[in-house]
C-alpha positions in Angstrom: 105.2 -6.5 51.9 108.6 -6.3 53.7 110.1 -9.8 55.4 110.0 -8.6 58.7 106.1 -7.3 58.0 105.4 -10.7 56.4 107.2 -12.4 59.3 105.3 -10.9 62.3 101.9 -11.7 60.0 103.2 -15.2 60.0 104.0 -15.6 63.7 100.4 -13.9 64.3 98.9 -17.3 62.4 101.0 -19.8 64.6 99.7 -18.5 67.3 96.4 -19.0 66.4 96.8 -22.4 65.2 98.2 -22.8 69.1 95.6 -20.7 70.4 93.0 -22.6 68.6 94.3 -26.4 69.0 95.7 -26.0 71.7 92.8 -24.3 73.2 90.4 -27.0 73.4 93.2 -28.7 75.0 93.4 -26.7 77.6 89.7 -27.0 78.0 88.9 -30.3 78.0 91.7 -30.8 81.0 90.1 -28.1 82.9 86.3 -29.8 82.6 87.7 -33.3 83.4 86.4 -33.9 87.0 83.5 -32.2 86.1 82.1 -34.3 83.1 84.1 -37.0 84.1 82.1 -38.2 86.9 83.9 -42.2 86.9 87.4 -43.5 86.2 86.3 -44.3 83.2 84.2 -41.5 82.0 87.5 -39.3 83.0 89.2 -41.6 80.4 86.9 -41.3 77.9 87.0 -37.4 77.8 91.0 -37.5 77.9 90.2 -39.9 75.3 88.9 -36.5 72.9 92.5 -35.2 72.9 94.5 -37.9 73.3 95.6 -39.2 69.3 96.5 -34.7 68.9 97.4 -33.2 72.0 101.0 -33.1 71.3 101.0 -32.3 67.8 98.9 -29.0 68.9 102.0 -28.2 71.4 103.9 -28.3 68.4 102.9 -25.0 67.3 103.9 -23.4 70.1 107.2 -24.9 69.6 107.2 -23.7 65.8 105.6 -19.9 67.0 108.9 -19.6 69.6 111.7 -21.2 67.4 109.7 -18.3 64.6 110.4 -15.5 67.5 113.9 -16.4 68.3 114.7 -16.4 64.2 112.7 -14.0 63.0 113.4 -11.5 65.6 115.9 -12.4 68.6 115.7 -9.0 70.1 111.7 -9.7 70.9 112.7 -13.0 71.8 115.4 -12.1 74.6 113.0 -9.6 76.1 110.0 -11.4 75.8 111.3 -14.6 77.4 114.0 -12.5 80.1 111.2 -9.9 81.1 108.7 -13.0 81.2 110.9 -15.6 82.7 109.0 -16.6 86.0 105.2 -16.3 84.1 106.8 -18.4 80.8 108.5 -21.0 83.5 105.4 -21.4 85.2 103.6 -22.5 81.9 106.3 -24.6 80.6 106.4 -26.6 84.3 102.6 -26.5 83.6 102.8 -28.2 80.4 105.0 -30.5 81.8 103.3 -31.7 84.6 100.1 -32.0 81.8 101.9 -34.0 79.6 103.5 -36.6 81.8 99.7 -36.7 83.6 98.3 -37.8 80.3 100.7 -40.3 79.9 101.4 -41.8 83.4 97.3 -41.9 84.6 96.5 -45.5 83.7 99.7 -46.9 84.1 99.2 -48.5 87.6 95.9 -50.0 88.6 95.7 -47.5 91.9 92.8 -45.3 92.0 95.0 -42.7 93.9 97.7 -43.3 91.5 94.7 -42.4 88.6 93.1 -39.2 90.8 96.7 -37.7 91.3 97.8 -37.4 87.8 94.4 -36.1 86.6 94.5 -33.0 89.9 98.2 -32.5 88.0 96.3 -32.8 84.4 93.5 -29.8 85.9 96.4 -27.7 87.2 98.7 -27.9 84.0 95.6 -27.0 82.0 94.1 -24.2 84.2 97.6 -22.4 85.1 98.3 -21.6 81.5 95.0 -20.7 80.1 95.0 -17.8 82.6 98.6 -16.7 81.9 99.0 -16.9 78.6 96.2 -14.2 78.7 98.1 -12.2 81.6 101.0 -12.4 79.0 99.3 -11.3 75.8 97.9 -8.3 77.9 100.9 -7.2 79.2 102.4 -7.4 75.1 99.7 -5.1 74.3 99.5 -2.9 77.0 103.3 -2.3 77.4 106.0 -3.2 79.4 108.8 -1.0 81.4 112.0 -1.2 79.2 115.1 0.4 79.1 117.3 2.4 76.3 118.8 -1.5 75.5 115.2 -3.3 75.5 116.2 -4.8 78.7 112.9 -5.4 80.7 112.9 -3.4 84.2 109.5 -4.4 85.7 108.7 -7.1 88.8 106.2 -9.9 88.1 104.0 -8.1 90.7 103.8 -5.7 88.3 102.2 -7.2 85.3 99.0 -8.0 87.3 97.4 -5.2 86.2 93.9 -5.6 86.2 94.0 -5.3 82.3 96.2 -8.1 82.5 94.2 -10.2 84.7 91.0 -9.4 82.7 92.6 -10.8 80.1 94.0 -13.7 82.0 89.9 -14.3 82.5 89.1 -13.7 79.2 91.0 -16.7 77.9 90.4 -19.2 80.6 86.6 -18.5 79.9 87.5 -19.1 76.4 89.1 -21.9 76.1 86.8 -23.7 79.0 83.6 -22.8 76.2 86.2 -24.3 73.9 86.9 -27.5 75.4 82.6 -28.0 76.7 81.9 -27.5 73.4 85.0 -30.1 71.9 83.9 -32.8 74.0 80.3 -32.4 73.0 81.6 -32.9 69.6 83.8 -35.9 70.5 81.2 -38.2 72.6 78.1 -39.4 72.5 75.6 -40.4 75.2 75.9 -38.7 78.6 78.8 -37.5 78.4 78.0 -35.0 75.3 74.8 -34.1 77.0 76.9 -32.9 80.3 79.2 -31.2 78.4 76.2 -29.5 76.5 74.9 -28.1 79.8 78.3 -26.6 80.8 78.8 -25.1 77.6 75.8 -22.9 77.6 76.2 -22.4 81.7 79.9 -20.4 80.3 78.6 -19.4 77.0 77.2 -15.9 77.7 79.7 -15.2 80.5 82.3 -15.5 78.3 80.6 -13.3 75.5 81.0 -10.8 78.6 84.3 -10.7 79.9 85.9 -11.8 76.3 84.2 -8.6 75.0 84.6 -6.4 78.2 88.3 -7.3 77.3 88.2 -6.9 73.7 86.5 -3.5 74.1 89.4 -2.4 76.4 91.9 -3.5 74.4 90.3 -1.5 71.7 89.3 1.6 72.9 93.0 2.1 75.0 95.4 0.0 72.9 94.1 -0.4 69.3 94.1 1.2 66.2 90.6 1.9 63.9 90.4 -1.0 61.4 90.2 -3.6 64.4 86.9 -2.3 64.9 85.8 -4.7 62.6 87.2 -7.6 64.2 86.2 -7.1 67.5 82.8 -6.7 66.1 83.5 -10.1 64.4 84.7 -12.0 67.4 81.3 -10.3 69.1 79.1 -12.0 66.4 81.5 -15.6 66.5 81.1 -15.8 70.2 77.4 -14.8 69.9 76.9 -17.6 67.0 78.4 -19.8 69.4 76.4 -19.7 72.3 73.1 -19.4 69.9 74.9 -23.0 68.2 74.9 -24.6 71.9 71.6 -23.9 72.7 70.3 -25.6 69.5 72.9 -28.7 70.2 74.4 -27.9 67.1 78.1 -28.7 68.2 79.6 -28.6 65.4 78.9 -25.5 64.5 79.6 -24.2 68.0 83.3 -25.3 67.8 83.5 -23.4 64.0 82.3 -20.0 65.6 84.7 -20.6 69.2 87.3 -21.4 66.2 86.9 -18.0 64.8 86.1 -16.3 67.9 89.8 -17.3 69.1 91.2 -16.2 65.8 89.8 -13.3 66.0 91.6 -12.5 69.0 94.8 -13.0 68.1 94.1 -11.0 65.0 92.6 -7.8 67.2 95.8 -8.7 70.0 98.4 -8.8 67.1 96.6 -5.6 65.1 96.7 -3.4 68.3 100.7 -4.5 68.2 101.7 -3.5 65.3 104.8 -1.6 64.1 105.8 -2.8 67.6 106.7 -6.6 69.0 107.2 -5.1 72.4 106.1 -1.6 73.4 107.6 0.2 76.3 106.3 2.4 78.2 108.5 4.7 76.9 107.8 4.3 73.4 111.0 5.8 72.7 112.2 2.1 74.0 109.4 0.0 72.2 110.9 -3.2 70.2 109.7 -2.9 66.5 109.2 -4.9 63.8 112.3 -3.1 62.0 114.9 -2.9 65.2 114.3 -6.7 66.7 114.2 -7.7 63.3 117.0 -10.1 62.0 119.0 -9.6 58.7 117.2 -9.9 55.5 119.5 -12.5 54.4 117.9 -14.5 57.3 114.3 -13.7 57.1 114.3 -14.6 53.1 116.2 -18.3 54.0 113.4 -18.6 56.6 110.9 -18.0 54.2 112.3 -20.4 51.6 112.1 -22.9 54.4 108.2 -22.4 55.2 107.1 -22.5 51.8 108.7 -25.6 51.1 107.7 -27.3 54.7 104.5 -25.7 55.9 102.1 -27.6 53.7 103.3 -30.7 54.8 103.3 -29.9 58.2 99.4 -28.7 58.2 98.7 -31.9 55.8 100.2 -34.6 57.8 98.0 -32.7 60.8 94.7 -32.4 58.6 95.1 -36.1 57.9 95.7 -37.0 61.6 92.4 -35.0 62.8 90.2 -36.7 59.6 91.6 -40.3 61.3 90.8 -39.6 64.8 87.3 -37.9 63.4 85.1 -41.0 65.1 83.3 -40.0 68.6 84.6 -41.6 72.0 82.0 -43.7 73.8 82.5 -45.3 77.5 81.1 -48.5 75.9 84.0 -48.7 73.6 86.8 -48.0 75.5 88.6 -51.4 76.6 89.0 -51.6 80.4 92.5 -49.6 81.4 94.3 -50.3 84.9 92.0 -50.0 87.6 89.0 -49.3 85.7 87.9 -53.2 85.4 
């Protein structure tokens, strides 16, 4: 397999683990007024993410510094033709962070409802458009003879592109139901049970609907399996739900997401970036960097990688015990 081949393969698998992590994330912000029904109920779900949320950001942070390495031409378009969807998620992320941080550090109900609307928003905002974004990738974008994106923002809401901005919002909200089911105990899981089989078969629906579309107008024929796979996972899920079988709910959502990315990714391939001139697409050869560069960065990932996803392994099998309300000592304002 050739560097830049192996390179685009790898990039495919950080996004995943994003995808995945990052997913339930996403998930569990979105669902927090809803299961969260008191102060400290609300801190008890944020609670579920809280010891990992920003070691899963990290892999988006590993999946861009990748791009801009492995292949700077893909990254300049990507990130100049995407600038105003991209800012809006990084603001988004933002805003999350610091309102995971800053909600119980005044003893001000206000203070506490504020920071977890801005928590909701920088969970929701992304979840759709990173699904807008990974449409648009697949479907193609207007570029010029230098790969310089001519398009408006207007102009990548197609309704491909929003369909897919639905699919993953669904997802990840079946994601993060179905996370903090696994995470608590009481009423809390039993809330989050209900919601996860109220979203389970719609997003078996749209996720396929999208899949299938992606397929039948973008793909090529040996992702037929996998969208027949991601059909079964998110099937297997919502069967796991209805039994209260969690755990094995959050395996199938797991590979369900995965899936994705590999059907998304699949469908891509030669190209990073097509146009839609394909005369203009960015490939996997021509946004490629030197092989001098893509055989250091290789070197590099051998050596690191398994420490990286040990050291994370290790944090998730600490932070493996449920969150109860009972447990939780009395933050700011929550007395």
């Amino acid at each position: 397999m050739e560097l830049n081949t192996l390179w685009f393969c790898l990039i495919a698998v950080l996004w995943t683990g994003y995808l995945v992590l990052e997913g339930f994330d996403f998930g569990v912000g979105m669902w927090l007024s809803v299961l969260g029904r008191t102060p400290a109920e609300r801190r008890a779900v944020l609670r579920t993410i809280g010891p990992v949320w920003d070691g899963n950001e990290v892999w988006l942070l590993t999946a861009g510094g990748a791009t801009f390495a492995a292949f700077p031409e893909w990254y300049a378009t990507l990130f100049s033709g995407f600038y105003l969807p991209l800012f809006l998620i990084l603001v988004a992320l933002i805003v999350r962070g610091v309102g995971l941080e800053f909600r119980s550090k005044l003893d001000s109900p206000t203070w506490q409802r504020r920071w977890e609307q801005a928590i909701q928003v920088g969970s929701w905002l992304p979840a759709l458009l990173w699904g807008v974004a990974f449409a648009n990738i697949v479907r193609g974008v207007p570029l010029d003879a230098n790969h310089q994106f001519t398009g408006t923002f207007l102009g990548l809401l197609s309704p491909f592109a929003l369909l897919g901005g639905l699919a993953t919002t669904l997802l990840f909200l079946s994601h993060g139901a179905v996370f903090v089911a696994l995470k608590t105990q009481g009423a809390l899981r039993t809330r989050a049970l209900g919601w996860a089989r109220r979203v389970a078969l719609p997003t078996l629906a749209v996720s396929g609907a999208f899949g299938l579309w992606t397929q039948v107008r973008y793909s090529v024929a040996w992702t037929w399996p996998v969208l027949g796979f991601v059909a079964l996972a998110l099937a297997a899920a919502a069967l796991s739900v209805w039994r209260e079988r969690e755990g094995w709910a959050f395996t199938f959502n797991c590979l369900a997401i995965a899936g994705v990315v590999v059907l998304l990714f699949g469908s891509l391939f030669p190209d990073v970036m097509p146009a839609l001139e394909p005369a203009h697409s960015l490939t996997v050869h021509n946004a490629s960097s030197t092989p001098y560069t893509l055989r250091i960065m290789t070197y590099v990932a051998v050596a690191l990688v398994p420490f990286v996803l040990a050291y994370q392994g290790w944090t998730y099998w600490v932070f493996r015990q449920r969150v109860t309300v009972d447990d939780l000592t009395p933050a700011l304002g929550e007395g």
